[in-house]
N, C-alpha and C positions, 0 to 999 in steps of 0.2 A: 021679949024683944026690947033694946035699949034704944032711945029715941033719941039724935043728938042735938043737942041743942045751938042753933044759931048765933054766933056773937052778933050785937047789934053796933052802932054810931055810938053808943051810951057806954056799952062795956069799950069802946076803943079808946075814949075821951080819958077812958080813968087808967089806962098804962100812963105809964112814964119812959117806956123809950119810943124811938121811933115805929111807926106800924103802919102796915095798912090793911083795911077790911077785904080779904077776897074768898071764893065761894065758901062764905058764913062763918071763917076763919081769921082771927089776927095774925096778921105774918108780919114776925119780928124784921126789922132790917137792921143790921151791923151799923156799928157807928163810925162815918167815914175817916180816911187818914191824913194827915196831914196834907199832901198835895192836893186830891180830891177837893179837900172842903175850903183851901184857898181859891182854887180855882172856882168852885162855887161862890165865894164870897166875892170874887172878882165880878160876875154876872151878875148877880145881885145888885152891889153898886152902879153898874151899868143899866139896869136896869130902871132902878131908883131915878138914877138922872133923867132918864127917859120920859120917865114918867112924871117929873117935876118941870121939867119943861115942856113938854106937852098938855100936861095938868090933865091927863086921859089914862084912866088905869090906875093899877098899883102894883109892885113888885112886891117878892116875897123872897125872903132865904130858907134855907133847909127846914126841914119838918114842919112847914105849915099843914095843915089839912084840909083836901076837897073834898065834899059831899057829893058822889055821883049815886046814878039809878040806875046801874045795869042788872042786868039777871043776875051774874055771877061778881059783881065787883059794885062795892060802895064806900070806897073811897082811895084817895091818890094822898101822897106827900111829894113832892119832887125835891130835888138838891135846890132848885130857884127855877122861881116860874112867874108870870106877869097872869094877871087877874080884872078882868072888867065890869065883873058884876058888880052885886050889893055889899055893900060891906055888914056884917054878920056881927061885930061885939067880940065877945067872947068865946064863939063858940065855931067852929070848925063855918071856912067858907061852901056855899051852894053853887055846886055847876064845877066842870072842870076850867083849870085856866086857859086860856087861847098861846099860849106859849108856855112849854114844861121841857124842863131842863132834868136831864140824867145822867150825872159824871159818873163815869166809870171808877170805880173802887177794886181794890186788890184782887178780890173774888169776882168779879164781873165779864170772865171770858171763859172759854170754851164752849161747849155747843148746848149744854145746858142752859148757859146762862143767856146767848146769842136768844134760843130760842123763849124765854122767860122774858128778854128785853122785847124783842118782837109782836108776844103776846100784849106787855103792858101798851105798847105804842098804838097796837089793833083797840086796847081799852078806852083810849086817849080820844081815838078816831070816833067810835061808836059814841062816844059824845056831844061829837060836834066837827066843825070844822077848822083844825086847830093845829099846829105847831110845834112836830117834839124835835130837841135834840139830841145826839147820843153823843156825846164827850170821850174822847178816848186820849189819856195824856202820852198815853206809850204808844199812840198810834202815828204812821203818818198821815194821813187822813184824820185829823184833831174833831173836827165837827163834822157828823151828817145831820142834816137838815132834812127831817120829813115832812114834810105837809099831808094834811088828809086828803089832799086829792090826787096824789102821786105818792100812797105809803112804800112803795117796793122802790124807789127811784130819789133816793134822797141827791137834796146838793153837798158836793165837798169840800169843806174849807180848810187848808192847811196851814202852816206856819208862816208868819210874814203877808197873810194874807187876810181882808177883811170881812168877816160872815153877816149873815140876814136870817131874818126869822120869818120873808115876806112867805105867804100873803097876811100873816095875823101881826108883824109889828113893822111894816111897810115905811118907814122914818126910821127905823133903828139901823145902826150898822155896830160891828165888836170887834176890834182889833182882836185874831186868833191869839198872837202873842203875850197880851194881857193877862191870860190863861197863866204863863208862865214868869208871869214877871217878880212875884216874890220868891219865886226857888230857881230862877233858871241858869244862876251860878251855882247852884248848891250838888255837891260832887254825892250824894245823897242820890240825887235826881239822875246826874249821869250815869252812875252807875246802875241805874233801873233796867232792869230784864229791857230788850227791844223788842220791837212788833214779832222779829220772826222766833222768840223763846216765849211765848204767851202758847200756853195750853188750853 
């Protein structure tokens, strides 16, 4: 009988691309594309300022690491997420963050992955009570806004229009647009598949 052996915090620490721990497994994640991760970088910054002025919290950009304790899942990376707890050194943060950001990347639709996003959002929840959003650049519905106490019922934020992360950053607002403001001349971007050619 072969016995399989669990990845732990320790074996995830020592990859080098992005990952995260789920039942007992490293699961590689693709490295975002160009739109995706300015869009990220976008909330990040906004974030950042948030947090400098309020002097409460800290943001993060891509592949930071959370420490969670569930059954099946022990640990998160988000595209950018705000964080209130301890701050940790060197070494992967404890607790999920109270706001976590998931841009949609190239491979990130169909029902597969709908339901993959779904499950990590339900992971997010069993946490705590906390903040996710799902980013969709080729959507028209740009931001859904979940909250853990209305996971099935997110708010919609569209273009031209300014989003919230309440009830976890309650003083924040994000111009949608901002999303797009380094490519949104870019004929690159226009020509991107629309909402109704997504498989």
């Amino acid at each position: 009988m072969t016995i399989a052996t669990r990845a732990t915090i320790q074996d995830l620490m020592q990859v080098s691309n992005k990952a995260e721990l789920v039942q007992g497994e490293i699961v590689f994640m693709a490295p975002s594309g160009d739109f995706p991760s300015s869009a990220g970088g976008a909330l990040y910054s906004s974030l950042r300022d948030h947090a400098r002025k309020t002097g409460s919290g800290r943001a993060y950009a891509d592949n930071v690491g959370y420490v969670v304790r569930l059954a099946h899942r022990e640990s998160f990376s988000p595209d950018s997420s705000f964080h209130v707890g301890a701050r940790s050194g060197m070494r992967f943060l404890e607790g999920a963050p109270i706001f976590a950001v998931e841009v949609r990347s190239e491979n990130d639709y169909g029902d597969a992955a709908e339901r993959s996003m779904a499950q990590k959002r339900a992971d997010y929840f069993a946490c705590g009570k906390f903040v996710v959003w799902d980013v969709d650049l080729l959507g028209i519905e740009v931001i859904r806004s979940y909250p853990a106490d209305l996971p099935y019922s997110p708010r919609v934020f569209k273009r031209d229009e300014f989003a919230n992360a309440e009830p976890a950053l309650p003083e924040w607002v994000f111009a949608v647009n901002a999303l797009f403001e380094s490519f949104l001349d870019s004929q690159d971007f226009i020509s991107l598949p629309s909402l109704t050619n997504k498989v």
